[in-house]
N, C-alpha and C positions, 0 to 999 in steps of 0.2 A: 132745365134749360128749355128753349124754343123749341121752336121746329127744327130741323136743320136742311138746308137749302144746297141741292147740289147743280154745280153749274152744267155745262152741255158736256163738257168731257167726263165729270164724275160721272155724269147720267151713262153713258156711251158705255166707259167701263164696268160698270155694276151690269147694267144687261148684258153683257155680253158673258160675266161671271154669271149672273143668273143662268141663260141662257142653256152655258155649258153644265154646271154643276145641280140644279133645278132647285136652289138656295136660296133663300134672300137675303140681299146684300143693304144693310142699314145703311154703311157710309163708306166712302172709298177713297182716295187719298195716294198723292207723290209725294216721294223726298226727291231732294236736288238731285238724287245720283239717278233717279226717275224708276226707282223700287215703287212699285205701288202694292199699297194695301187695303182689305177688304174686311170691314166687320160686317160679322154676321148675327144671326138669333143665338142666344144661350142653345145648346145642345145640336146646332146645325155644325160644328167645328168639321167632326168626319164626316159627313156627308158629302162638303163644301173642298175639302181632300183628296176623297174617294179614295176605294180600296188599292191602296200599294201605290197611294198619290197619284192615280191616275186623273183624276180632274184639275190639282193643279199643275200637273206638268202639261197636259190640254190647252188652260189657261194662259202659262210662262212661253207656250209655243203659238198660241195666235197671239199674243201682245207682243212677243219679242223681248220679253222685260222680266226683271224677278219678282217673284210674287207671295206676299205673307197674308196668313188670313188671320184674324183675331178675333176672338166669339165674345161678344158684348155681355158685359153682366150692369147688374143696375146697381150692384154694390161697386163701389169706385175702388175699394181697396184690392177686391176680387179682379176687376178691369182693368186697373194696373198689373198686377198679375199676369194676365192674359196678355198684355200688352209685350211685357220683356220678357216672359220664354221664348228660348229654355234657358236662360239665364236664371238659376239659382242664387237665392238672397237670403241674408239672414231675418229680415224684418221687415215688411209695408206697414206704417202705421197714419191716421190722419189726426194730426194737431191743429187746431185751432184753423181748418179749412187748408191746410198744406197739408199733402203728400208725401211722408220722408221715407224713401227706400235704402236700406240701413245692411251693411254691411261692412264686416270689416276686408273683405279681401281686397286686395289692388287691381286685381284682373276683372273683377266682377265690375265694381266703380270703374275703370275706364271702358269697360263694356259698355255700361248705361250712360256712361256721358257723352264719350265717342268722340271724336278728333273734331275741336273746334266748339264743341258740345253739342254736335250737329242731333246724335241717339236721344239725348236731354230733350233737346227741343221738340223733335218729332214726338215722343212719349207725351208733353204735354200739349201738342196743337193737339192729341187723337183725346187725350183726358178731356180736355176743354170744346170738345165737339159737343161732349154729352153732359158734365159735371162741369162745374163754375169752380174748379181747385186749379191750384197748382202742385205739381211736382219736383221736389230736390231728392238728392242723392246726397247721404250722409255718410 
């Protein structure tokens, strides 16, 4: 993929994650309900945490807001991964440039789809930040 271009508020928000946690923050990102989330470098995940979650509860307390962090991998199958924990699955496999997250349980799948498919959708804007795939749930 490109570059990726972040506007003035992603900007805002990643420093200020940076700031607190001394991490670097790849890309940052809303959902409707105004969770925002923070990928970071492969192996920066605890750091970016801190010991006994002290940095993101730092974080969730100057934004006001809830806060997920996900450690970026360059494998897209690994990145999905990182993406829906701790939601356990039986399977990430990529076919023919699609994503299929494969499980048979019920609760797992309306996990990742989420009411409306709202979790679907988020999982693939953040896939398609970095990788040109998409993602379904099987």
């Amino acid at each position: 993929m490109g570059r990726l271009i972040l506007d003035q508020d992603a900007f805002a928000l990643s420093s200020l994650m940076e700031k607190i946690t001394r991490v670097r923050v790849k890309d940052s990102f809303k959902d409707d309900e105004g969770m925002i989330y923070f990928v970071v470098n492969f192996g920066d995940l605890g750091k970016a945490i801190g010991k006994g979650g002290v940095n993101i509860k730092k974080v969730q307390q100057e934004l006001g807001k809830k806060v997920k962090i996900i450690e970026h991998r360059n494998n897209v199958i690994d990145f999905v991964k990182s993406i829906i924990y701790p939601i356990k699955v039986e399977e990430v496999v990529e076919e023919e440039g699609v994503i299929s997250i494969k499980d048979s349980s019920k609760k797992a799948k309306s996990l990742l789809i989420g009411r409306g498919g709202k979790n679907l959708k988020l999982i693939n804007r953040a896939v398609k930040r970095f990788f040109d795939k998409e993602v379904k749930v099987v």
